[in-house]
KOLBAPA-377494 format. One record per residue (C-alpha): residue number from 1; residue in one letter; x, y, z. Coordinates in steps of 0.5 Angstrom, whole numbers. Layout:
! KOLBAPA-377494
     n   res      px      py      pz
   NUM     a       X       Y       Z
...
END
This chain:
! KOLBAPA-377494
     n   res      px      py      pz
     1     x       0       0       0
     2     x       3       7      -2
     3     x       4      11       4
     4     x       2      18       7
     5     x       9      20       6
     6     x       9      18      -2
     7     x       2      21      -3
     8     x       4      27       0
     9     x      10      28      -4
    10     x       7      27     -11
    11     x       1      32      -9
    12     x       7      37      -7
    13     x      10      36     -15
    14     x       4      38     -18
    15     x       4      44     -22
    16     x      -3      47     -18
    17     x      -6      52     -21
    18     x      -7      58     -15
    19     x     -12      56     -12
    20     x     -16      49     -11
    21     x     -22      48      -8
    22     x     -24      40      -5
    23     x     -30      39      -2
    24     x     -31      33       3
    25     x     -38      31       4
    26     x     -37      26      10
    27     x     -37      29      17
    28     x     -32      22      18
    29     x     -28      25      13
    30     x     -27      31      16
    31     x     -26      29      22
    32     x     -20      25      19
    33     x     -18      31      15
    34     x     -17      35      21
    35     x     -14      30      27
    36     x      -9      28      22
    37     x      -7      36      21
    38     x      -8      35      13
    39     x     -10      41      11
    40     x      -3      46      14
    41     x       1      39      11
    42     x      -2      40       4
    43     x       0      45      -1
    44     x      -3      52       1
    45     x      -6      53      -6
    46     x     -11      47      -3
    47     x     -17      50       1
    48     x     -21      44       4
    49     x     -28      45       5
    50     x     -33      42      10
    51     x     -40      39       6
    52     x     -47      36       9
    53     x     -45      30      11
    54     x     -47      30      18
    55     x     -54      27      19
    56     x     -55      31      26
    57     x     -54      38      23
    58     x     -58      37      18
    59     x     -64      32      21
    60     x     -71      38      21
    61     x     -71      42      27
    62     x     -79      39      27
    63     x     -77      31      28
    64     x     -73      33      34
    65     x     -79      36      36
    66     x     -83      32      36
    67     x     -79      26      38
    68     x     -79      31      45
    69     x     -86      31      46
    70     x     -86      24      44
    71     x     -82      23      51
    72     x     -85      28      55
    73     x     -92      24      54
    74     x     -90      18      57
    75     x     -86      14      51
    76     x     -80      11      51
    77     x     -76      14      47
    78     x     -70      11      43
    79     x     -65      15      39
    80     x     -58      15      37
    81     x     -53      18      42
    82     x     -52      25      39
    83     x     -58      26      37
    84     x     -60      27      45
    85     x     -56      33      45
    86     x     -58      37      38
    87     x     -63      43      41
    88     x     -69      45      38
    89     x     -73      52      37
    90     x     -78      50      44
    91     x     -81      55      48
    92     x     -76      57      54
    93     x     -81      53      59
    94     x     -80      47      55
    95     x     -74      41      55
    96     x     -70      43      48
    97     x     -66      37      47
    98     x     -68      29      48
    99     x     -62      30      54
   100     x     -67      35      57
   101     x     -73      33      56
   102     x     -70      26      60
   103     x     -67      31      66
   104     x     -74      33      66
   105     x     -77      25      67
   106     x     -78      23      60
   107     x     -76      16      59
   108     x     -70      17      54
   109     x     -65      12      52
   110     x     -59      13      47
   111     x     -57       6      43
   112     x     -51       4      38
   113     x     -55       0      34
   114     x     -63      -2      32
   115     x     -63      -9      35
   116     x     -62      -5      43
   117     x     -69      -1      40
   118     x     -72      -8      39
   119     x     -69     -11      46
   120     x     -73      -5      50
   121     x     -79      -6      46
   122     x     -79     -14      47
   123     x     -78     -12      54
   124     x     -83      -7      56
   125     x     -89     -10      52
   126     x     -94      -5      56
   127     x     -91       1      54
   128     x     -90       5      47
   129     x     -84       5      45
   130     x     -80      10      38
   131     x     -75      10      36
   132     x     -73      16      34
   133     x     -68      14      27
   134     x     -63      19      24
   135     x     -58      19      19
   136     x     -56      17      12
   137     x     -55      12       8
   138     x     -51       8      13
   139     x     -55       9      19
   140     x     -62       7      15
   141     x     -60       1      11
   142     x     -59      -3      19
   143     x     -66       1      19
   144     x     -69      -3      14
   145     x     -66      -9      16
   146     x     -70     -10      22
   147     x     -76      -8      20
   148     x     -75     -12      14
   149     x     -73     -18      19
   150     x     -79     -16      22
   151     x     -84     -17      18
   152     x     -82     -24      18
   153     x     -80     -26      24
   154     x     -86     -21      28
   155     x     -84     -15      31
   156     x     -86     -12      37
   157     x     -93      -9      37
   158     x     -91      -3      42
   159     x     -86      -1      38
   160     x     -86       5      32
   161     x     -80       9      27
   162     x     -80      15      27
   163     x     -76      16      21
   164     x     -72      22      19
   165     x     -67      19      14
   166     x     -63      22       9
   167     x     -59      21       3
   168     x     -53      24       1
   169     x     -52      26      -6
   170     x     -58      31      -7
   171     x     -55      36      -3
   172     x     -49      36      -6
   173     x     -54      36     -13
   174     x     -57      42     -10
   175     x     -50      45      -9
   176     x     -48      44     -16
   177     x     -54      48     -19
   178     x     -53      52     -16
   179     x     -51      58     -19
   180     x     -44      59     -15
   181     x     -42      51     -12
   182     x     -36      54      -8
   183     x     -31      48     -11
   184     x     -27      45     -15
   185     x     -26      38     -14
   186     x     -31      33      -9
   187     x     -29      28      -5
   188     x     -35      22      -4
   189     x     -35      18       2
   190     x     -33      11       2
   191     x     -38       9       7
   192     x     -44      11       3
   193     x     -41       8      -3
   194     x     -40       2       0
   195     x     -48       2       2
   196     x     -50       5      -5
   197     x     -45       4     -10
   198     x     -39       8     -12
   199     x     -43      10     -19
   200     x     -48      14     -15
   201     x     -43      20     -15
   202     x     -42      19     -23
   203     x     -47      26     -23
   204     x     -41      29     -20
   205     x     -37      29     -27
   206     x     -41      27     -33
   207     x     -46      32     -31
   208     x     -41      38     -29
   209     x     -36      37     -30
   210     x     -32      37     -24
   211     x     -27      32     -22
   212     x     -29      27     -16
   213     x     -26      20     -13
   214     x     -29      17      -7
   215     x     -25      15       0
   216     x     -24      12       6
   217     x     -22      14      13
   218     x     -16      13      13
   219     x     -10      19      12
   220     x      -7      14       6
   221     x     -14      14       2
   222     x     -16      21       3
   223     x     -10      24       0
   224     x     -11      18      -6
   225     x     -17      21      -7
   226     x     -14      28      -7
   227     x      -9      27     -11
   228     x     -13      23     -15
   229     x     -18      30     -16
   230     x     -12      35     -16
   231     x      -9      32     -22
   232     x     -16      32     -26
   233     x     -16      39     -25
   234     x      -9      40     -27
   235     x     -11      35     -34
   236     x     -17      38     -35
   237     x     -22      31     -34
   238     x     -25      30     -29
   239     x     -27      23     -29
   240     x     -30      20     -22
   241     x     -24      16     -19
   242     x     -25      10     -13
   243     x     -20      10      -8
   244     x     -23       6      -4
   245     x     -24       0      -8
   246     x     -23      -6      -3
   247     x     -29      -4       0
   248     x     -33       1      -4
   249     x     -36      -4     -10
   250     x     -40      -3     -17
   251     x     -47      -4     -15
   252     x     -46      -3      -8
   253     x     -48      -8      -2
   254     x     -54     -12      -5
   255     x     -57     -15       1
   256     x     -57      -7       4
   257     x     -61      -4      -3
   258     x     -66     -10      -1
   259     x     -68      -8       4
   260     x     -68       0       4
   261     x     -73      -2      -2
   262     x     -77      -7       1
   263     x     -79      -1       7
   264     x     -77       5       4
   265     x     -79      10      -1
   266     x     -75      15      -3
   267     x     -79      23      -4
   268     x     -77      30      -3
   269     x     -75      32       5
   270     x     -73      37       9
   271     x     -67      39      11
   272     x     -66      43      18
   273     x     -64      51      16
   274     x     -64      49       8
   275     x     -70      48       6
   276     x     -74      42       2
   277     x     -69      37      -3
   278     x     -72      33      -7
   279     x     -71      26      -8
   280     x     -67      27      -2
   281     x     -71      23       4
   282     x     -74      15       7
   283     x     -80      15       8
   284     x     -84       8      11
   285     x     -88       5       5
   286     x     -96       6       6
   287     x     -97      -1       7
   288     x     -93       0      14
   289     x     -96       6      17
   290     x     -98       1      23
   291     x     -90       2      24
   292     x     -90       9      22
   293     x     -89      13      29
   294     x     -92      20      25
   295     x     -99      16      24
   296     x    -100      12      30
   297     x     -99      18      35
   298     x    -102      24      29
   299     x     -96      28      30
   300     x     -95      34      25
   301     x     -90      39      23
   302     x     -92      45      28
   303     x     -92      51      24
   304     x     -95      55      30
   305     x     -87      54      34
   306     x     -83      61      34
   307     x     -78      59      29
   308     x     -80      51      27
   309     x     -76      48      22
   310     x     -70      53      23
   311     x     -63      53      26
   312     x     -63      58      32
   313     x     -62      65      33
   314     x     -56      68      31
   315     x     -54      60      29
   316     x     -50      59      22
   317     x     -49      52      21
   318     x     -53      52      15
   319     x     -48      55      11
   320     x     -43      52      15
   321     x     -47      44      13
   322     x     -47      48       5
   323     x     -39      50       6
   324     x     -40      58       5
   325     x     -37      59      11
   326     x     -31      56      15
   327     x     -34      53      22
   328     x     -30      59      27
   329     x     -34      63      22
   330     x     -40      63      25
   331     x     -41      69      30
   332     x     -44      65      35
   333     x     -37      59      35
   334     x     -33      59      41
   335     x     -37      64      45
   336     x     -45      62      45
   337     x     -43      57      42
   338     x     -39      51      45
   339     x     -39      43      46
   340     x     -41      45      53
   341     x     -47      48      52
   342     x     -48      48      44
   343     x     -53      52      40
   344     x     -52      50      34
   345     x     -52      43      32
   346     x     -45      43      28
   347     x     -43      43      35
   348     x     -46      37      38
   349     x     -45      30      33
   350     x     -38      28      33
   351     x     -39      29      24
   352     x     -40      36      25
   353     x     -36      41      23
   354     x     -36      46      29
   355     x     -35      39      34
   356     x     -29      38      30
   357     x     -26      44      30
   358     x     -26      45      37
   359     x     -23      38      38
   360     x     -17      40      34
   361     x     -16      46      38
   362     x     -19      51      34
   363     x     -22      55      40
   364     x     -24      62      38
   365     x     -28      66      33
   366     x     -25      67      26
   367     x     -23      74      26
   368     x     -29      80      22
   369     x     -33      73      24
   370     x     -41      77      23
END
């Protein structure tokens, strides 16, 4: 395997124009990028952007809402760790997080995997209990395989999804129709392509014409993969390059798009302070309503709230998610804002950018930052 040190200096031979902007979708990129300090190593006409691949920064404002007022009635709650910290737009006299909203008596359980949801269902059969599911393609796809397994072997008749899955690829669609993209060269993520193909970044190249490659996490796989795009740039064609072969197949993993398709359809979805993408979300089918938290218990977006559905006051991880802006950009980071006492929710999941920044020791405000 080529080493980190080979990668490096080939990307450091190259005859780069004055600037490169790369976009990495992945907040597991990012989070690579920056604990391993690759972007003070890499040559300085090489900006490194931040993308939307953090499922908890994006997850709508009103689901998480919801999955609070779910709690406070008296329903077990299941949800990913990060997601019990992300704050919501709650009046002042209400539980604003998952986190609070237990400190004020609701029955809210972080889990790691979709089977510790069953295990809590199967064992409290006289209680209500949701599971509150946010996340991508590779936290979906688990999702659909219980409840595909379900259907055959019998779910528990107590337990409902509320479901708030997102697909990676139509917000970086978006970004690219946009008039300005902001880059010049895109990194995919290994994990997404693992679950969905290498293929389904094809968009990237054929229909804009900007170079792209997928990788993996490793610091060896990332600057494969910048090279990879920083040498298409030079050479003027842009083709889409997998640098994570050994597990990102052709076709992606067969077993994981069965069962997304068995449960699961596809339709436009919002995307917390972005606003309606297209094709961009998981819904259950209708023939699985019975599962479908949202029906069972009647819930519907509040648009009555102050501010449902957006980011909180003062808050610019929108344009942080969309790689407008830098994290430590944002005027609220480091001084309102910070892992202790979060604002944002860029500040909260270990794939939000403003998480990670932090935990590098970047710690104060960009200077100028409005």
């Amino acid at each position: 395997m080529t080493s980190a040190r080979t990668w490096m200096d080939r990307i450091r031979s190259l005859p780069l124009p004055e600037k490169v902007r790369v976009m990495n979708v992945c907040g597991g990129h990012e989070r690579s990028i920056t604990m391993a300090g690759l972007r003070g190593a890499l040559p300085e006409q090489v900006e490194l952007i931040p993308g939307p691949g953090c499922p908890v920064c994006v997850c709508p404002e009103e689901d998480i809402y919801a999955a609070i007022q779910l709690a406070r009635n008296g329903i077990i709650v299941a949800a990913f760790g990060d997601m019990l910290r992300v704050p919501c737009n709650a009046p002042k006299a209400e539980p604003r997080s998952l986190e609070q909203a237990r400190a004020a008596g609701g029955d809210v359980r972080p889990v790691s995997s979709p089977e510790e949801v069953l295990a809590i269902a199967e064992t409290h059969p006289d209680e209500e209990v949701v599971f509150f599911a946010a996340g991508f393609e590779t936290t979906t796809a688990p999702v659909a395989g219980l409840i595909a397994n379900g259907l055959q072997a019998g779910l528990p008749p107590n337990l409902s999804i509320l479901l708030s899955g997102r697909l990676t690829w139509p917000a970086v669609a978006l970004l690219l129709d946009s008039d300005i993209p902001g880059f010049d060269a895109l990194v995919a993520p290994g994990h997404v392509s693992t679950v969905m193909g290498p293929e389904e970044w094809e968009f990237v190249p054929r229909k804009h014409g900007i170079p792209a490659a997928v990788a993996g996490f490793t610091t060896e796989s990332l600057l494969a993969a910048f090279y990879s795009v920083l040498r298409q740039v030079i050479e003027d064609k842009p083709f889409l390059d997998n640098c994570y072969s050994a597990v990102a197949q052709p076709g992606g993993n067969p077993t994981a798009l069965a069962v997304l398709d068995q449960v699961m359809e596809v339709t436009d979805a919002n995307w917390r302070g972005i606003g309606v993408i297209p094709g961009s979300g998981f819904t259950l089918r209708p023939e699985l309503a019975d599962l479908d938290a949202r029906a069972r218990f009647g819930i519907n977006p509040d648009e009555d709230r102050k501010r449902a559905g957006e980011m909180p006051p003062g808050c610019d991880c929108a344009r942080v998610v969309l790689g407008k802006i830098y994290p430590n950009e944002c005027i609220l980071y480091g001084r309102a804002c910070t892992p202790r006492k979060p604002i944002g929710p860029c500040m909260v999941s270990d794939e939000g950018a403003c998480r990670i920044w932090w935990s590098s020791g970047v710690r104060e405000n960009a200077e100028g930052a409005a």
